[in-house]
C-alpha positions as a Markdown table, in Angstrom:
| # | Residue | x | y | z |
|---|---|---|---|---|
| 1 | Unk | 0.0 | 0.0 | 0.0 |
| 2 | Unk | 1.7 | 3.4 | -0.8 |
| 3 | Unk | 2.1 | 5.6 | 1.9 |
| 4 | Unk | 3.0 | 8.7 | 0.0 |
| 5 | Unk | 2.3 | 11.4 | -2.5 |
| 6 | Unk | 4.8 | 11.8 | -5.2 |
| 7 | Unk | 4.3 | 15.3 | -6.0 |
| 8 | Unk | 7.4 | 16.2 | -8.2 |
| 9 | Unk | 9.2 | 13.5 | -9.7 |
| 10 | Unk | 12.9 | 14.4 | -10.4 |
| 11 | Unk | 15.1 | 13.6 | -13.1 |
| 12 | Unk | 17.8 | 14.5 | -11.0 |
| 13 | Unk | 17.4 | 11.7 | -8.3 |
| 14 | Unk | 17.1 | 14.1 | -5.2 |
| 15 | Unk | 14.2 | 15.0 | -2.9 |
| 16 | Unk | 13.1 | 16.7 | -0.5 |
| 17 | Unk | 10.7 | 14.5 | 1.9 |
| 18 | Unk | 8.1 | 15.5 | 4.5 |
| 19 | Unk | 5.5 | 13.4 | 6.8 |
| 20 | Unk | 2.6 | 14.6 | 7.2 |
| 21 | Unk | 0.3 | 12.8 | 9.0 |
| 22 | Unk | -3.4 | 13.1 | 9.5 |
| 23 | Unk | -5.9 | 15.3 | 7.2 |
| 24 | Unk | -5.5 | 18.5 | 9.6 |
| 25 | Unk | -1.4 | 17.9 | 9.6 |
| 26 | Unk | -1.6 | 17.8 | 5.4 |
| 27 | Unk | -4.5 | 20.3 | 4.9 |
| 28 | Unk | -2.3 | 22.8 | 6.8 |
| 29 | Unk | 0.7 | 22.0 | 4.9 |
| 30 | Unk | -1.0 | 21.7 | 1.8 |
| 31 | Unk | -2.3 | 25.5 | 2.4 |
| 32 | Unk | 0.6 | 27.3 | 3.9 |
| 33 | Unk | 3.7 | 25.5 | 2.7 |
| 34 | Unk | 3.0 | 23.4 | -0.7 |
| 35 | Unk | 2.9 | 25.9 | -3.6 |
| 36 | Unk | 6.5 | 27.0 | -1.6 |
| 37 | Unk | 8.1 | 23.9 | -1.8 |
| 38 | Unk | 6.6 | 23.0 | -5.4 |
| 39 | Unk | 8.4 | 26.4 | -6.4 |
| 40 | Unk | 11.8 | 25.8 | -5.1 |
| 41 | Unk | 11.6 | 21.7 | -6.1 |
| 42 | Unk | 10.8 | 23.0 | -9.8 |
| 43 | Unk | 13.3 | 25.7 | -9.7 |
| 44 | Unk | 16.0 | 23.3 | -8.9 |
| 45 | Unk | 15.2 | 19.9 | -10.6 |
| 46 | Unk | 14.1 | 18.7 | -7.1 |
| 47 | Unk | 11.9 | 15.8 | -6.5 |
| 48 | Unk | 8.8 | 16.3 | -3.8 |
| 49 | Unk | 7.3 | 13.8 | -1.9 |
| 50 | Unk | 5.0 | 13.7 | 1.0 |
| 51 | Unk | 4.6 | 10.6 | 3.6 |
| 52 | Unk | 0.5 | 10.8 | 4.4 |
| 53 | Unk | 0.4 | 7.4 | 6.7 |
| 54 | Unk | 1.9 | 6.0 | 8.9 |
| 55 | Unk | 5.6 | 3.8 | 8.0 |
| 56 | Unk | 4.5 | 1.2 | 11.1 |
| 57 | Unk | 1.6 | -0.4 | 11.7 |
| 58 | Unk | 0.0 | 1.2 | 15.4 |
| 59 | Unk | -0.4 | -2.6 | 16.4 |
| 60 | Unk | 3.3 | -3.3 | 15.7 |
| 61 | Unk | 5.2 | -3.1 | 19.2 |
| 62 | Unk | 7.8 | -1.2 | 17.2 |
| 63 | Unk | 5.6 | 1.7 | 16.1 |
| 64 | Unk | 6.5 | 5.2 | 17.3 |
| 65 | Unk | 5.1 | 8.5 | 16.7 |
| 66 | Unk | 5.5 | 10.2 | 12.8 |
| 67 | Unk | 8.1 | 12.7 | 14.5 |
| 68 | Unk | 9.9 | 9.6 | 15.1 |
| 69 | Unk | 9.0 | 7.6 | 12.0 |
| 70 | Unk | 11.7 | 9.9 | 9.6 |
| 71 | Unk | 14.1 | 7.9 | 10.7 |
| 72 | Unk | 13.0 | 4.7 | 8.5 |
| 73 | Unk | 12.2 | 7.1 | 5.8 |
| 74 | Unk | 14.9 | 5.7 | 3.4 |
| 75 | Unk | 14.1 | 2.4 | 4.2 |
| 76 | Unk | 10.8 | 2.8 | 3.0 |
| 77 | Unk | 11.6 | 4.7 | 0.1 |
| 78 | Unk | 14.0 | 2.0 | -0.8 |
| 79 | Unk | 11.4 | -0.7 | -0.4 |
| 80 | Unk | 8.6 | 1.5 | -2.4 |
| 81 | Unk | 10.7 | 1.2 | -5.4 |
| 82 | Unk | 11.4 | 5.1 | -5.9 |
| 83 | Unk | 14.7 | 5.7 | -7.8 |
| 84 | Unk | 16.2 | 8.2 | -5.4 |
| 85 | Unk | 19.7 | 9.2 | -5.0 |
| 86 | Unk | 19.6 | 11.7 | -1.8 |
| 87 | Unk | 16.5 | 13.3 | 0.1 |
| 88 | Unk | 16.5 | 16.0 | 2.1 |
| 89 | Unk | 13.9 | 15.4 | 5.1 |
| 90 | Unk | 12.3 | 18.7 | 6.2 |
| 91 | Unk | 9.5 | 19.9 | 8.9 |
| 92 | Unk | 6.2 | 20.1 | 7.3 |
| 93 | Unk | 6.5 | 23.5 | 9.0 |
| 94 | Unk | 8.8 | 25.0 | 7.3 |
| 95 | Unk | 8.5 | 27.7 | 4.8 |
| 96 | Unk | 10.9 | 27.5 | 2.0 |
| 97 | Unk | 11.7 | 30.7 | 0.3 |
| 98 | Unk | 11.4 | 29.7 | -3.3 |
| 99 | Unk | 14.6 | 32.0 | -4.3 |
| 100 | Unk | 17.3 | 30.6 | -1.5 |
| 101 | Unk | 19.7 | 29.3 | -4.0 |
């Protein structure tokens, strides 16, 4: 089951990767931070993908909080078959200024 939205693919092989987790997490992210991060991705040939559920199952005795869960990202993104060379995790509360080189 994918867990993600690939929202930029890149040719390049790099990406930036959030988690966001839960519809009022995304919505918020989706309206404050997106069309930022969609701006600076495409400016620099930089793939964009959010994580929208969780990477462990709640009933798995393993299973931690999402805050917690960036720390298996790129073993999942290895697993879910996504051709990526390097990701840059950030905060879904960050704003990226679309001109920072």
């Amino acid at each position: 089951m994918q867990k993600h939205e690939l929202l930029i693919n890149s040719k390049s092989k790099n990406y930036i990767v959030t988690i966001a987790i839960g519809l009022n997490y995304l919505n918020d992210w989706k309206k404050y931070a997106l069309s930022l991060w969609k701006k600076y991705c495409r400016k620099h040939g930089i793939g964009l993908i959010v994580i929208t559920e969780n990477l462990i199952n709640k009933q798995n005795s393993h299973w931690k909080k999402p805050m917690w869960q960036k720390m298996i990202l790129g073993k999942y993104l290895s697993e879910a078959g996504l051709k990526i060379k390097n990701i840059c995790y950030l905060d879904n509360d960050i704003l990226i200024n679309p001109f920072a080189p």
